[in-house]
TORTOR-455152 format. One record per residue (C-alpha): x negated, y negated, z negated. Coordinates in steps of 0.02 Angstrom, whole numbers, plus 50000, padded with zeros to 5 digits. Layout:
BEGIN
XYZ/...
END
This chain:
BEGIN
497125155551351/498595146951349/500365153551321/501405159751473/502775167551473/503055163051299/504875166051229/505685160651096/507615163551059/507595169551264/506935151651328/505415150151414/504065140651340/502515134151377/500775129851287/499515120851354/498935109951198/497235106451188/496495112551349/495405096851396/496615098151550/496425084251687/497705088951812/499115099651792/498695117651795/499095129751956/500075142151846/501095130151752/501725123951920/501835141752030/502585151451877/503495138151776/504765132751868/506245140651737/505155134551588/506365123351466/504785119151355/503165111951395/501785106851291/500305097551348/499715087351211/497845082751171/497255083351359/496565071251494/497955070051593/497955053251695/499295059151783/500655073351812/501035073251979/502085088652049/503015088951856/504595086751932/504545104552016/505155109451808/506805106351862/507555115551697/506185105651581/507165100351401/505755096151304/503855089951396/502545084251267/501265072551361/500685064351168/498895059651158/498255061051324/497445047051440/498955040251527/498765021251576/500215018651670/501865029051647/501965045251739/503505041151842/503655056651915/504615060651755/506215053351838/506595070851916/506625079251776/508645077151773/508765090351619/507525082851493/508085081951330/506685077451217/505075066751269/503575063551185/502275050951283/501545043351117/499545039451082/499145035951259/498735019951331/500245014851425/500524995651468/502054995351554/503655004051590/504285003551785/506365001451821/507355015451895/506415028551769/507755027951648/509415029251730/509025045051799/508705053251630/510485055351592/510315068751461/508595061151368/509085060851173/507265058851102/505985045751173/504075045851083/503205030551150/502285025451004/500575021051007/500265014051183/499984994651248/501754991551277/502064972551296/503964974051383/505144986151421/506224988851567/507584981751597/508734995251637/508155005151486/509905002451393/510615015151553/509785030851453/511505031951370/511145047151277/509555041051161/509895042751006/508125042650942/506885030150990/505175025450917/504185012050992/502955007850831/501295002650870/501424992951030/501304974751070/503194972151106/503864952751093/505774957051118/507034971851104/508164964751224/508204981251335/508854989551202/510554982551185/511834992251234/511255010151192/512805014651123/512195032351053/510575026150961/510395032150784/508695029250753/507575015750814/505695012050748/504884994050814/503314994150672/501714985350704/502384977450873/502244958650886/504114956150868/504764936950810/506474937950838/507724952650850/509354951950958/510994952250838/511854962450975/510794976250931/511164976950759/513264978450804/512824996050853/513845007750731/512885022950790/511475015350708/510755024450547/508965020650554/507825004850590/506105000450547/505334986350587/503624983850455/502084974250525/502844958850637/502744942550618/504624940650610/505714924450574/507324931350606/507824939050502/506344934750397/505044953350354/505714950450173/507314954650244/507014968250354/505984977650210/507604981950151/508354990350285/509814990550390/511114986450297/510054970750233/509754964850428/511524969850469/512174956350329/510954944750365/511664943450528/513364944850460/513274929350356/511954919150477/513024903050567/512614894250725/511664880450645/510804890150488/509514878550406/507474884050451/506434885250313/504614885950275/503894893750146/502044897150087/501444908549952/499684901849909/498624913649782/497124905949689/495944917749716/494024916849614/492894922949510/493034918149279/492764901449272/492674894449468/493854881149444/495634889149511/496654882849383/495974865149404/496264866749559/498284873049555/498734860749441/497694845549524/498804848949692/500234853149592/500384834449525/499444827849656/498024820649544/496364828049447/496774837549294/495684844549182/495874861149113/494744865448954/493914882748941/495054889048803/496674883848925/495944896249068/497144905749161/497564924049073/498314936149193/499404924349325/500194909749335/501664902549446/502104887249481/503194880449631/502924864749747/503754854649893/502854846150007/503474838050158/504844850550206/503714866950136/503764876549984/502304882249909/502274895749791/500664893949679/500104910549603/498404903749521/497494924349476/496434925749321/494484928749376/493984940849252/493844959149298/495054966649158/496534957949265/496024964349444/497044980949373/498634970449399/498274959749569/498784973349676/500604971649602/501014952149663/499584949049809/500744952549974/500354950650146/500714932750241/499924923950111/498764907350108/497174912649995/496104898649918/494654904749872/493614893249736/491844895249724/490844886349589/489474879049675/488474872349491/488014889949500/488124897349661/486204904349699/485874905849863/485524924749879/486414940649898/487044946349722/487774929149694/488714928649869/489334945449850/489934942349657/490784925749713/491474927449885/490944944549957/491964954249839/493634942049858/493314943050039/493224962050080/494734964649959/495624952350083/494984963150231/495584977850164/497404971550075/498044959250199/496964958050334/497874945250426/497784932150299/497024914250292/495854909750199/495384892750137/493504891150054/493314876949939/491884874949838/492044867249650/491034859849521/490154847149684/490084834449520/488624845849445/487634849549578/486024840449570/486364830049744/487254830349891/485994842349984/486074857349866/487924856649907/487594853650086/486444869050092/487594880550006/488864877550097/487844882650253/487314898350159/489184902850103/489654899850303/488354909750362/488604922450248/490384925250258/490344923250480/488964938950489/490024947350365/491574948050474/490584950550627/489744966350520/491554974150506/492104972950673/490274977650747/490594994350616/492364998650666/491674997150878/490175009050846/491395019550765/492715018650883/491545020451025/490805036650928/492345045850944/492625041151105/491115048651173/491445066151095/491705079551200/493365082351104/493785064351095/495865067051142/495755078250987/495355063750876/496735050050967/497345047050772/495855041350701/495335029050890/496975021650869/496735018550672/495195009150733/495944999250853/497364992550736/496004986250617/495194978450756/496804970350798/496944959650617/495914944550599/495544939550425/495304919850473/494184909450355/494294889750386/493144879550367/492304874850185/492874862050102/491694854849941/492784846149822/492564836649664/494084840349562/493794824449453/494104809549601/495654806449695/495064803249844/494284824449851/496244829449791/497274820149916/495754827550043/496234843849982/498074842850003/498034835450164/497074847650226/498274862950157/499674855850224/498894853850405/498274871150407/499984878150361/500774869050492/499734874750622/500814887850712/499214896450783/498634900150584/500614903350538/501564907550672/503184914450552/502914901950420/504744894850507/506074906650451/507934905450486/509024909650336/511064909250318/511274894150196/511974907850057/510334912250022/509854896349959/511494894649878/511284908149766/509584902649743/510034887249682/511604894549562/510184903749489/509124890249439/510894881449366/511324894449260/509684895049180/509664875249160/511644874749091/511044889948972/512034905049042/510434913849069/509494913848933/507584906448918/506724920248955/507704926349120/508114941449089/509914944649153/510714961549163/511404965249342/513364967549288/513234948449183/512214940149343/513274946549465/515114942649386/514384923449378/513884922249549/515444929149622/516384916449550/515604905049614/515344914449800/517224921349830/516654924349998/515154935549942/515534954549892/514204963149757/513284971849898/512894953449980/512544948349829/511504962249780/510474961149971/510304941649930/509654945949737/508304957649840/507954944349967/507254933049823/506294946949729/505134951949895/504894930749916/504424932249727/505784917749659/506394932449527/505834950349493/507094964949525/506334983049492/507834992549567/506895007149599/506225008849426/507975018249326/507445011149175/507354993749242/508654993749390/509984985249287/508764969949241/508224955549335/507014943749263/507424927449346/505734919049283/504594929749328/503284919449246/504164928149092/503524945449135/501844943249177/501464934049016/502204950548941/501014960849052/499514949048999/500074953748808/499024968948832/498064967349006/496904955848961/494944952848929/495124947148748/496354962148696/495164969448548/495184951148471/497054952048458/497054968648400/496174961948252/497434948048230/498564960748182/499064954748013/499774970147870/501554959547889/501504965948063/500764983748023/502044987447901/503584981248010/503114998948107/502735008947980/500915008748008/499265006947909/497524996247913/496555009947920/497945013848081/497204998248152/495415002848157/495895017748263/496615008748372/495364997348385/494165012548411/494975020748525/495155006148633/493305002148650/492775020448664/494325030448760/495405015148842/496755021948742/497825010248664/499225015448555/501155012748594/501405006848416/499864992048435/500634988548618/502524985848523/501744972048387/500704962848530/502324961048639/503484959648485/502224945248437/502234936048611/504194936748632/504514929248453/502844917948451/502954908148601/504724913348670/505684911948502/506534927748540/507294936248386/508714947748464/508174964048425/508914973348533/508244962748679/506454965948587/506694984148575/507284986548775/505564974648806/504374984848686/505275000448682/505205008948513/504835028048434/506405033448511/506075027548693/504865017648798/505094999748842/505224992349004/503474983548996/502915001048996/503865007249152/503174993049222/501574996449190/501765013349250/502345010549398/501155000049450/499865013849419/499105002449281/499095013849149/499495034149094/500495040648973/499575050848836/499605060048689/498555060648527/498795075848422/497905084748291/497505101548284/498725114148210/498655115148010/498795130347932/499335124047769/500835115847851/502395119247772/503475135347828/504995129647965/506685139147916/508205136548017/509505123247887/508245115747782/507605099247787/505435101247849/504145089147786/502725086947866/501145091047752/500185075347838/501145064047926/499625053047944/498655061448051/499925063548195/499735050248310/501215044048428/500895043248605/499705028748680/499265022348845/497845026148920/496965013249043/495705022849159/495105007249254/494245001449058/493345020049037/491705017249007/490925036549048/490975053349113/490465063748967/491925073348942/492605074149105/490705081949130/491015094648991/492655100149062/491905103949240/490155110049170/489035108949348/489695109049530/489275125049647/488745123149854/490185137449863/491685126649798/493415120549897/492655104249934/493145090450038/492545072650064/493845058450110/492745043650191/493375027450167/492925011850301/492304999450258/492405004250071/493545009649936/494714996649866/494324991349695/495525000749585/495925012649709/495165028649609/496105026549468/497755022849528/497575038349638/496955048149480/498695041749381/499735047349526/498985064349531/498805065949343/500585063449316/500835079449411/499435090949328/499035093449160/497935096049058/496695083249131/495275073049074/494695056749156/493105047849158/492515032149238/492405038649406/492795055949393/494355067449337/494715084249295/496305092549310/497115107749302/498395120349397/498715136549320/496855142649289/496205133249418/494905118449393/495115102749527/493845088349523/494075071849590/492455059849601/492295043749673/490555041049766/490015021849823/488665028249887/487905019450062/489605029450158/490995029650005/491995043150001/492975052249862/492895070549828/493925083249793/493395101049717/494125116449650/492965128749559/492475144549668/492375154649524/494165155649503/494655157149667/494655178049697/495695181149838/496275173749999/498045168949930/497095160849783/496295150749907/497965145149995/498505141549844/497025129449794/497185119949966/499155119749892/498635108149775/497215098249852/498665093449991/499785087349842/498175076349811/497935068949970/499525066250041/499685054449850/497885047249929/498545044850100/500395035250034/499085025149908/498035018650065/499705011150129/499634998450025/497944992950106/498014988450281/496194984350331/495715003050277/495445016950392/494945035550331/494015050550400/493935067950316/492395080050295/492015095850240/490265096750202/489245113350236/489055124850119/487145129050145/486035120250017/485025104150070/486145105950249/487035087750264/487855094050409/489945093350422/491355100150475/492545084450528/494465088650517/495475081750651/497455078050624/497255079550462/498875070250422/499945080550513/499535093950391/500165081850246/501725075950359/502445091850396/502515102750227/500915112150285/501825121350424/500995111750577/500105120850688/498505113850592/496885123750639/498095137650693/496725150150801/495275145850717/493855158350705/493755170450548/492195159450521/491495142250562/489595136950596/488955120750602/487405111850693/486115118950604/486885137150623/487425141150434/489115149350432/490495150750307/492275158050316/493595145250386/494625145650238/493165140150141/492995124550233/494895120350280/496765126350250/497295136050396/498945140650447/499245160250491/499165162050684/500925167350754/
END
């Protein structure tokens, strides 16, 4: 029943969540009428006429119901404070609603189908909160003039311009803007907040110059002819690259063509560097995907190894790209009709793969819909519907021969058409004050005249002082918004949020990823053995040292810190003639402290910090307070290493740890649609790892531990992929052990759910599975994210039953199968 009556701090409050309601109820109306807070969230409601008799209503929730056009009748509710009309289906907005809401502070409307807003919206004087995310919005010019706003949130509208008035607001704390095609200010700008767009503004004249850049990734599997073809169209005639000159982590390169600025990022092919890709591929990009067509076979494991894989990482990363197909190697095909015939196979191929994922996501979305329940599962229909919003476009195929001219200057013409087409780019046209490019440009000076050093790295205070003088005009914080402008568009790299790095910049960024390829790399035990005793000895270590290494590299994915501080040493003297040791020793780190290729690193959930130590020794000398302690072996202590999950080659003692799995665990199952990123597992095992010890992690499985309990996480790419998440029942005794279990399986997902963030094409669903053996029935959580959102104090599954039973009539006890908040 729902609550009437209800009273809380002597206001009147009303509950009516959840009631599959379809018209307003009789008592709400006959009895409510002094009611000051009304909740009607996840109904039917089409409409809510005879609302306006809650003449004392402050706060009305109408969020996830089935509203299509806005319930007007709102406009006599003269005392409403606080509105929520979010995840509904509203289009548009009629005038005269928002001038009589005088005293409205909060306004929900995200999630709905707006397009435009009213005009007289700016009236509502008193908003100071306003979220209009996820809505098809083309201008904010409504909003100007709402004196009192403090927050305002615009993501995932289709937003190309924002007004500068808006933006001279001093109330304003808060703006978001993520997920538009904006040119002004450019996304790269508004990613770092408001103070960045306010300066922008601030220093943008009448006539600022338009710009248009490209960042254009070489994308492919080992050997398919990307680096051929980067440094073909980078001097605009066929270059050969020999196998031996292959591309080893990432190169960049930069070129102007015609008014636009291509950024080349040309990505190594082989698997040991996909561990790194997530760092630099970013969204708005220009993908060319090369295929080597000399050994293309025309079947399903060779389509899904060559362009399958690169495509459905696409889908999932930036699902709005473009993608250009070009097939290489056309000179070693046996005629002209193989390559005709597999390029018909490729098209095919790749067309009833994209029509596959948005024929999935429709059944899917169309399955919720038709529950009986469906306005209780509004979160995971509108995560559908966003996917089905991007459009991963794939051009046309183009076959090239990089050896002749005539296929190069094809090639290029081609790119540069396709980039100009404002239908394929429609914010590759960005408006930037002429500052920007100024400091650019100092930049590139001061590295040519010497003041910056070859490698690029400046420090912040030294990089700064030399601009300035040059920009008296410009304060350190423009400076400092400009110097993050040009890290997002990748001209330099500026890890402010890492401590250890934030008073760095590496101006050539080119110079930091050849220091992350020192070590991420697919030839790494070969330069391990290059390791000459010169080198061992400059860190105190010892041949037999080396082996270890080598050892524990090919059977744990360990790699020592001392190995990792010769291979970089090695790369910044060898081919960067770098001999300042104190520069070397903030790079590499040393015994004392860890380098900043290994914050990096970290970071970018690449690798995991780890220890090596030997068991205690009972012959080891006696400790006394004063006196100088030797160790009895100092050989067998081992410094800390690295460890590299993604290169773990088994389970076996992640598999001793957990011993066998029991039908009356915690368990969940986290679906993931259409797949689970490559890479994902791992990075989501180093986030939760660095929370939890002990732990132990396997190829696709992990063991970790809180207090006495046991936790296993397992990745399954099965038919439906999913990953799982256990805690032992054993050692779970009472109901407060339990709550403390789900504790820590929430710290675990709500790492999972920020992860998936980073991958826009993915949507997620959560099980758990029944507890009855051979029963594949489910129990399918709704709202789950709320529970992660709001520091596990939602109402989530508040009123449950004591126990839950699923379709084929096995029970269990709720807190078995989800966390539960204590009913009031």
């Amino acid at each position: 029943m729902p609550l009437l009556n209800g009273n809380q701090n002597g206001k009147k409050e009303e509950d009516f969540a959840g009631k599959k309601l379809k018209v307003l109820p009789y008592e709400l109306l006959q009895r409510g009428g002094d009611a000051v807070k009304v909740d009607l969230q996840r109904n039917r409601l089409k409409q809510i006429t005879g609302i306006n008799q809650l003449r004392s209503l402050i706060e009305l929730n109408l969020s996830r119901n089935e509203f299509s056009d806005f319930p007007v009748d709102i406009r006599g509710l003269h005392q409403l404070e606080k509105l929520y009309v979010n995840q509904n289906n509203i289009k548009t907005i009629p005038e005269n609603v928002f001038p009589s809401l005088e005293k409205l502070r909060f306004l929900k409307l995200s999630t709905n189908r707006l397009e435009k807003l009213p005009q007289d919206m700016n009236r509502c004087q008193q908003l100071n909160y306003l979220n209009l995310s996820n809505n098809c919005l083309r201008n904010l010019d409504a909003l100007v003039g709402l004196s009192h706003l403090k927050e305002l949130y615009v993501e995932r509208n289709q937003l190309a311009e924002l007004p500068d008035l808006l933006f001279q607001n001093s109330s304003l704390t808060l703006f978001k803007a993520s997920g538009n095609p904006l040119r002004k200010p450019p996304q790269e700008v508004c990613a770092g907040g408001l103070r960045d767009i306010q300066s922008y503004f601030a220093m943008l004249e009448a006539n600022a110059p338009n710009v248009c850049t490209v960042k254009t990734m070489f994308l492919g599997s080992s050997m398919a002819g990307k680096s051929t073809l980067c440094r073909s169209l980078k001097q605009g005639r066929p270059v050969s690259v020999a196998k031996e000159d292959r591309t080893v982590g990432i190169e960049i390169s930069e070129v102007g063509c015609e008014g636009i600025r291509f950024f080349f990022w040309d990505f190594a092919g082989q698997e040991e560097y996909y561990i790194t890709h997530h760092v630099f591929i970013t969204a708005q990009a220009f993908v060319i995907l090369a295929i080597d067509l000399s050994s293309y076979n025309m079947d399903a494991q060779s389509f899904k190894e060559n362009v399958g894989f690169w495509i459905k990482n696409l889908q999932l990363k930036i699902p709005d790209s473009v993608v250009l197909l070009v097939g290489t190697h056309v000179d070693q095909c046996t005629n002209e009709n193989e390559v005709k015939e597999k390029k018909k196979h490729i098209e095919e191929q790749v067309k009833e793969m994209l029509e596959t994922h948005t024929t999935n996501l429709e059944h899917r979305r169309k399955n919720f819909q038709e529950m009986e329940d469906s306005p209780l599962y509004y979160d995971q229909i509108n995560q559908i519907e966003r996917l089905t919003e991007y459009k991963l476009k794939v051009v046309d195929f183009v076959p090239i021969d990089c050896t002749e001219q005539a296929d190069i200057d094809k090639l290029h013409t081609r790119i540069k058409n396709e980039v100009l087409n404002k239908e394929t780019f429609p914010s590759i046209e960005q408006t930037l004050p002429r500052c920007y490019f100024e400091v650019e440009n100092d930049i590139q000076d001061l590295l040519k005249n010497g003041d910056i050093a070859e490698h690029g790295i400046a420090s912040q205070r030294d990089l700064l002082y030399e601009l300035k003088n040059r920009h008296v005009t410009l304060d350190n914080d423009k400076l400092k918004l400009i110097l993050q402008y040009l890290h997002r568009i990748g001209v330099i790299m500026w890890y402010k949020e890492i401590p250890e790095l934030a008073g760095s910049l590496f101006v050539k960024p080119s110079f930091l990823i050849s220091l992350f390829k020192t070590i991420v790399r697919h030839d790494l035990v070969q330069e391990l053995n290059k390791i000459s005793p010169a080198q061992l000895k400059s860190e105190n270590a010892l041949a037999i040292q080396k082996k270890r290494w080598i050892s524990d590299y090919k059977d744990r994915a360990s790699l020592n810190n001392v190995a990792i501080r010769i291979l970089v040493r090695t790369e910044l003297q060898k081919n960067y003639g770098i001999t300042d040791e104190e520069l070397i020793e903030e790079v590499v780190g040393s015994k004392k402290r860890e380098g900043c290729l290994l914050s990096l690193l970290k970071h970018f959930d690449v690798c995991l910090s780890t220890k090596h130590n030997g068991p205690l020794n009972p012959q080891a000398n006696e400790f006394c307070p004063k006196k100088n302690w030797v160790p009895s072996n100092p050989i067998v202590y081992e410094p800390d290493a690295c460890l590299f999950p993604s290169y773990l080659p088994d389970n076996k003692q992640v598999e001793q740890k957990w011993e066998s799995d029991n039908t009356e665990d915690l368990n969940i199952h986290v679906y993931f649609l259409p797949e689970i990123p490559h890479g994902f597992f791992h990075r989501l095992v180093i986030r939760t790892c660095s929370l939890y010890s002990p732990y132990w992690i396997g190829k696709d499985q992990c063991v970790l531990c809180c207090g006495d309990r046991r936790f296993l996480l397992r990745e399954r790419c099965d038919e439906d992929q999913f990953i799982e998440i256990r805690c032992k029942e054993s050692e779970l005794e009472t109901s407060e052990d339990i709550q403390k279990a789900w504790g820590v399986i929430r710290e675990i997902m709500i790492r999972l759910n920020t992860l998936t963030e980073q991958w826009q094409g993915l949507y997620l669903t959560v099980h758990s599975p029944c507890k009855s053996s051979n029963c594949d029935e489910y129990f399918q959580w709704n709202d789950w994210q709320e529970w992660l959102e709001d520091s596990g104090t939602s109402k989530f599954n508040v009123g449950l039953e004591e126990k839950q039973t699923c379709h084929n009539g096995h029970q269990r006890r709720t807190e078995l199968l989800f966390p539960r908040t204590p009913d009031a």
